[in-house]
C-alpha positions as CSV (number, residue, x, y, z in Angstrom):
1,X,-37.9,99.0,41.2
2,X,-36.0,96.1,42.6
3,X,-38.3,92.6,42.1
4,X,-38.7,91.0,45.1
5,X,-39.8,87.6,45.6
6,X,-43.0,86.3,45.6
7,X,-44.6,86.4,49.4
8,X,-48.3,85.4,49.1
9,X,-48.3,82.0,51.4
10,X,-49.5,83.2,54.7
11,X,-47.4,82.6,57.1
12,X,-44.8,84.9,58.9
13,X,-44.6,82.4,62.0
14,X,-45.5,84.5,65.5
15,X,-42.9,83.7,68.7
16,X,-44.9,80.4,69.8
17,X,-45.5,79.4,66.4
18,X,-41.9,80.3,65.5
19,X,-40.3,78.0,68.6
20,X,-42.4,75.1,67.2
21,X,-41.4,75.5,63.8
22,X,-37.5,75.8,64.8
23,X,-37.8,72.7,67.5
24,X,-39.3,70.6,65.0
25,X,-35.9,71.4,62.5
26,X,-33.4,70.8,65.1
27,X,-35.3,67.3,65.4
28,X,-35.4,66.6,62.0
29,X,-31.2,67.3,62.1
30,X,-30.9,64.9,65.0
31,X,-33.0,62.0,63.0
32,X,-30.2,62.3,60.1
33,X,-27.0,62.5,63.2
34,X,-27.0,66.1,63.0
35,X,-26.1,68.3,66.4
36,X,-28.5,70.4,66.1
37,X,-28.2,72.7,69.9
38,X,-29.8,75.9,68.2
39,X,-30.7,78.2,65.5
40,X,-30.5,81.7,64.2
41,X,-33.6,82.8,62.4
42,X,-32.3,84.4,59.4
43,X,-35.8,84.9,56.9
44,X,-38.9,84.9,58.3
45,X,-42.2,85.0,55.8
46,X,-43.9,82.7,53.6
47,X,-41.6,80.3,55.0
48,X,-39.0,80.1,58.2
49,X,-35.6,80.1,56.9
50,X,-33.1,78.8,60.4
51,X,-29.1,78.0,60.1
52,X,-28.7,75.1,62.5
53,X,-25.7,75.7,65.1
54,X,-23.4,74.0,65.3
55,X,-24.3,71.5,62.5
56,X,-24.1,75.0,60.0
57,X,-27.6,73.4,58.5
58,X,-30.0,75.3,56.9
59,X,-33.6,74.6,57.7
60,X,-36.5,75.5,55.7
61,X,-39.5,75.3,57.6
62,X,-43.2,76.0,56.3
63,X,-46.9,75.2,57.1
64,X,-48.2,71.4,56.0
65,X,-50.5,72.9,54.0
66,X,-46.8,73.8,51.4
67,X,-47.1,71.6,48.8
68,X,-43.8,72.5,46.5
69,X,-40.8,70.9,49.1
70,X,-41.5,68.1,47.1
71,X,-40.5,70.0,43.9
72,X,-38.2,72.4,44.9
73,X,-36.1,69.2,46.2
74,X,-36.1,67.0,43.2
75,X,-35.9,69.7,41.2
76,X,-32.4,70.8,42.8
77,X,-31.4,67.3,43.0
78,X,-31.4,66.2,39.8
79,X,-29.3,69.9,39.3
80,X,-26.9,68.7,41.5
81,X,-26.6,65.3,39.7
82,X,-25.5,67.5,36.7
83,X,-23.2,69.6,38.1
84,X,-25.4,72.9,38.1
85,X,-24.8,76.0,40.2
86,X,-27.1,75.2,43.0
87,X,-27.0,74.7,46.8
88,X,-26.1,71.3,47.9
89,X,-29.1,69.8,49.9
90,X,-28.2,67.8,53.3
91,X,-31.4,65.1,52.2
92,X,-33.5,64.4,49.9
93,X,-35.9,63.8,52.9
94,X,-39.3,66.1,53.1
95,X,-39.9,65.8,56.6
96,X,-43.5,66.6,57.7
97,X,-44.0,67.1,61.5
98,X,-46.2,68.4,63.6
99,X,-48.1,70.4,61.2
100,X,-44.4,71.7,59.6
101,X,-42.7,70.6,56.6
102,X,-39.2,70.8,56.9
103,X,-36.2,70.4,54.5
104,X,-32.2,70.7,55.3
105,X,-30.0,72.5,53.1
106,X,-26.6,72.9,53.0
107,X,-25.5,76.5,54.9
108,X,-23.1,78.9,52.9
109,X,-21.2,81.6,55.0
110,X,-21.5,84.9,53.3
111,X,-18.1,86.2,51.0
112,X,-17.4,89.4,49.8
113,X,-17.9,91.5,47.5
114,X,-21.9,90.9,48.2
115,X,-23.2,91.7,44.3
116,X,-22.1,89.3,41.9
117,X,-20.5,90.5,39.1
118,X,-22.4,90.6,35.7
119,X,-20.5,88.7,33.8
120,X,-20.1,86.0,36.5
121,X,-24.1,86.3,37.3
122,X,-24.5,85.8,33.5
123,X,-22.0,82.5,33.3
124,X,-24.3,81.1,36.5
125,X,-27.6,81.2,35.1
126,X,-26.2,79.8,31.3
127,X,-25.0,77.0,33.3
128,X,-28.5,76.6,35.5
129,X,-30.3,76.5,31.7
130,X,-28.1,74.2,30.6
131,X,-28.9,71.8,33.4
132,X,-32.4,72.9,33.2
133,X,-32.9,71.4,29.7
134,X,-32.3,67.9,31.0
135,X,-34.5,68.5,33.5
136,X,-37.9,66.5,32.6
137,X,-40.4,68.1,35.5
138,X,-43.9,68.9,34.8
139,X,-44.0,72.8,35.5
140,X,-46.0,75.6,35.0
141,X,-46.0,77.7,31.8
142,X,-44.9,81.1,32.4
143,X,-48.0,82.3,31.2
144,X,-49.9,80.2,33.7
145,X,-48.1,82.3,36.3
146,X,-49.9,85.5,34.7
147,X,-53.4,84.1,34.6
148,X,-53.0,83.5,38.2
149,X,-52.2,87.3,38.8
150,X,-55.0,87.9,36.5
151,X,-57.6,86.3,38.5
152,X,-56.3,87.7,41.4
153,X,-56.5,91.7,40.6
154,X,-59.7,90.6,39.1
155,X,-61.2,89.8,42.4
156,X,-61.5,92.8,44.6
157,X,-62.0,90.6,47.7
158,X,-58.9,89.5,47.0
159,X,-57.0,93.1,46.2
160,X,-59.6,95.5,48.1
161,X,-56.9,97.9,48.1
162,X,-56.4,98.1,44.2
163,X,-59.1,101.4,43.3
164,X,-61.1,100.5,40.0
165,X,-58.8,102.5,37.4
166,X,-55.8,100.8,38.7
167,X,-57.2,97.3,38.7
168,X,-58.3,98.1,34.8
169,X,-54.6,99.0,33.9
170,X,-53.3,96.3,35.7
171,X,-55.3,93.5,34.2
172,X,-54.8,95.2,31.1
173,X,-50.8,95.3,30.9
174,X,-50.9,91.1,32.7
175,X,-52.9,90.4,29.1
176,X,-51.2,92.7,26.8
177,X,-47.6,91.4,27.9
178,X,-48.9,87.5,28.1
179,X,-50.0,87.6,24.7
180,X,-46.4,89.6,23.3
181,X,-44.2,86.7,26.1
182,X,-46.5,83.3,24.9
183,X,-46.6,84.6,21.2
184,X,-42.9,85.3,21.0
185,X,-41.6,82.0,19.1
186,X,-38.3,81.7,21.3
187,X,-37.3,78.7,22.3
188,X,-38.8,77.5,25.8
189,X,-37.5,75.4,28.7
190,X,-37.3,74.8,32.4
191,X,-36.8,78.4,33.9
192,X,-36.2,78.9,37.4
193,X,-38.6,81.3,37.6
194,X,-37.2,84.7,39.7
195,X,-33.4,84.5,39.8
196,X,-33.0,88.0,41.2
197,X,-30.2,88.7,43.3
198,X,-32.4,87.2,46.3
199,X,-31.7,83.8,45.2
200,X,-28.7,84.0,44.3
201,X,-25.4,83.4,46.8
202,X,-22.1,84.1,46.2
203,X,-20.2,81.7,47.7
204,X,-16.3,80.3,48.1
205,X,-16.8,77.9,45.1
206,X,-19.0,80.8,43.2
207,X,-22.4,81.5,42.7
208,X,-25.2,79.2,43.4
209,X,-28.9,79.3,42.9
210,X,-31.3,78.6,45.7
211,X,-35.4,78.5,45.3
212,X,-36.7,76.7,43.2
213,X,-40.4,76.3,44.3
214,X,-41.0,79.3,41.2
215,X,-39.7,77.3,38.4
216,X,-41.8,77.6,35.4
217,X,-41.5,76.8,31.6
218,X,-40.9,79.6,29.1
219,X,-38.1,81.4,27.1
220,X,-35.0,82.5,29.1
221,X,-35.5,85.8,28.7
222,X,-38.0,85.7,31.3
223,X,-35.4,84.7,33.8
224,X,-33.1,87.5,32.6
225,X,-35.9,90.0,34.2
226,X,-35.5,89.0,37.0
227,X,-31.6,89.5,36.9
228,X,-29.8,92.9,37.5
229,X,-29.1,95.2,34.5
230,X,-26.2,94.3,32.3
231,X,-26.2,90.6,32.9
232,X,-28.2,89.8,29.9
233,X,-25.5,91.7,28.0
234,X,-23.0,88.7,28.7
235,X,-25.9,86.0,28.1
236,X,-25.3,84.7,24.0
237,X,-28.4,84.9,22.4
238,X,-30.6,86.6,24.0
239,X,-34.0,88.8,22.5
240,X,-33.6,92.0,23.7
241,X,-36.9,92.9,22.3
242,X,-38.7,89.8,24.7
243,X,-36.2,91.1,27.1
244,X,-38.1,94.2,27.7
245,X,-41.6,92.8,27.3
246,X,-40.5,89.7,29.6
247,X,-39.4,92.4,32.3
248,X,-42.2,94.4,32.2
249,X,-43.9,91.4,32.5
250,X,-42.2,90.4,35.9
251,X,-42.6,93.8,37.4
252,X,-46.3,93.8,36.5
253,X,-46.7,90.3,38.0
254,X,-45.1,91.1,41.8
255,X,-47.2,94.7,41.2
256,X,-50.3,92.6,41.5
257,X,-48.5,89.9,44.1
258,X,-47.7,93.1,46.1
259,X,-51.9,94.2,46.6
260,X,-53.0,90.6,47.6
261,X,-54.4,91.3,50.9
262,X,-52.4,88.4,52.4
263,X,-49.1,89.5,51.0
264,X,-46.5,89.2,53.6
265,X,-43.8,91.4,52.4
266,X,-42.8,94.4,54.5
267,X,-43.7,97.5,52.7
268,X,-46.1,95.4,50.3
269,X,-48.4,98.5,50.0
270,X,-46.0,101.0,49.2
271,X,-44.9,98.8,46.6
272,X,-47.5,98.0,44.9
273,X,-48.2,101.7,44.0
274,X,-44.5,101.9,43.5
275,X,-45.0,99.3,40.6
276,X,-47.9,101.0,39.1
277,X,-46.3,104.0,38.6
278,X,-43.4,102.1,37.1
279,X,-45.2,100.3,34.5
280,X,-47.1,103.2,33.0
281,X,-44.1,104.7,32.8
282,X,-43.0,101.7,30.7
283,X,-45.9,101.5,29.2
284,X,-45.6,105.4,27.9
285,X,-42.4,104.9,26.9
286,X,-43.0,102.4,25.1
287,X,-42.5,102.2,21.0
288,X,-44.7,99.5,20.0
């Protein structure tokens, strides 16, 4: 099962809404000398992702009530300031308008071959640690992140979809595999939290990392979950044993993301039972 990210800010913007939000972008370009004349909507969830034509700006627009542009952007400045693989930003600026918060990114035309190799992938997010470490943020713990999904497959007004057997197994596994992730004794850091494939481009200059509204402290392996099979093969040092805890951990964290009754991913449902049946089958084949 591919990890997808987390969707649980309500949002997906309707066609009014969705003007607004892409009016008050082109604005914020022009306040910075930007030409700004119109935009393509290219993601459209728990936030409205726009590329800005023909300034070739992207926008990230989201509800005022967003409160991580302010993290997300020092965060991937200070990255920037030490040469880490991530996308440049166009300002520093958190522009709240009109009930919007909007920030400007730089816009990266797609390359080919799409999936980046392993061994590149691998060499991208060393790098990202690296900078990471000089990183002084207050951040979550990883294990933060599962009480949150504990509390909410604990609350059946919150999951009314997850039946009573399911919601024990669930809870279960998010306790089980916090306690095997926060007792593990690895070394911890900043982590960006869900490098999958999702948030990572592949560009002309190489990969680079986007998102970072997720980042969390913990060991790295938790970021190797979230990263296709075989990169962690060309990552030095890495706890294969946490490995597969640490993924199982992420697969049964977006399980319960996935039966939050304001989840806004398409096909949220089917995924959610998708990822149950994937973690007992983990869990089964599991060897202690």
């Amino acid at each position: 099962m591919r990890l997808p990210c987390r969707e649980t800010l309500t949002y997906d913007a309707p066609m009014e809404g969705a003007q607004r939000a892409t009016q008050e972008a082109m604005t914020c370009a022009a306040s910075l000398g930007l030409t700004a004349r119109d935009a393509a909507v290219l993601h459209n969830s728990n936030k409205l992702t726009l590329r800005l034509r023909p300034c070739d700006v992207l926008a990230r627009v989201a509800p005022a009530a967003y409160r991580g542009a302010r993290f997300e952007v020092d965060v991937a400045r200070r990255l920037a300031e030490l040469g880490s693989p991530v996308a440049a930003l166009i300002s520093p600026e958190i522009f709240v308008r009109d009930g919007y918060v909007v920030t400007l990114w730089a816009y990266y035309e797609p390359v080919s071959p799409q999936a980046v190799p392993t061994a590149d992938y691998a060499d991208a997010l060393a790098r990202l640690h690296a900078g990471m470490r000089e990183v002084d943020l207050p951040a979550p713990h990883v294990t933060d992140r599962v009480a949150e999904a504990h509390t909410l497959v604990a609350d059946p007004a919150r999951t009314p979809g997850l039946a009573g057997p399911d919601r024990a197994f669930l809870a279960g596994a998010l306790d089980r595999l916090r306690g095997a992730v926060g007792r593990s004794g690895r070394p911890e850091q900043l982590l960006h939290g869900e490098p999958h494939p999702g948030n990572l481009l592949p560009t002309r200059t190489g990969p680079l990392f986007v998102d970072f509204e997720t980042c969390c402290r913990g060991p790295v392996e938790f970021d190797l979950a979230h990263a296709p099979d075989g990169v962690a093969d060309h990552y030095p040092g890495v706890d294969h044993r946490l490995l597969r805890d640490c993924r199982a951990l992420a697969l049964a964290l977006v399980t319960a993301w996935r039966w939050d009754r304001d989840d806004q991913l398409p096909d949220g449902h089917r995924l959610g039972i998708e990822g149950l049946s994937e973690l007992r089958s983990r869990w089964s084949g599991r060897s202690g």
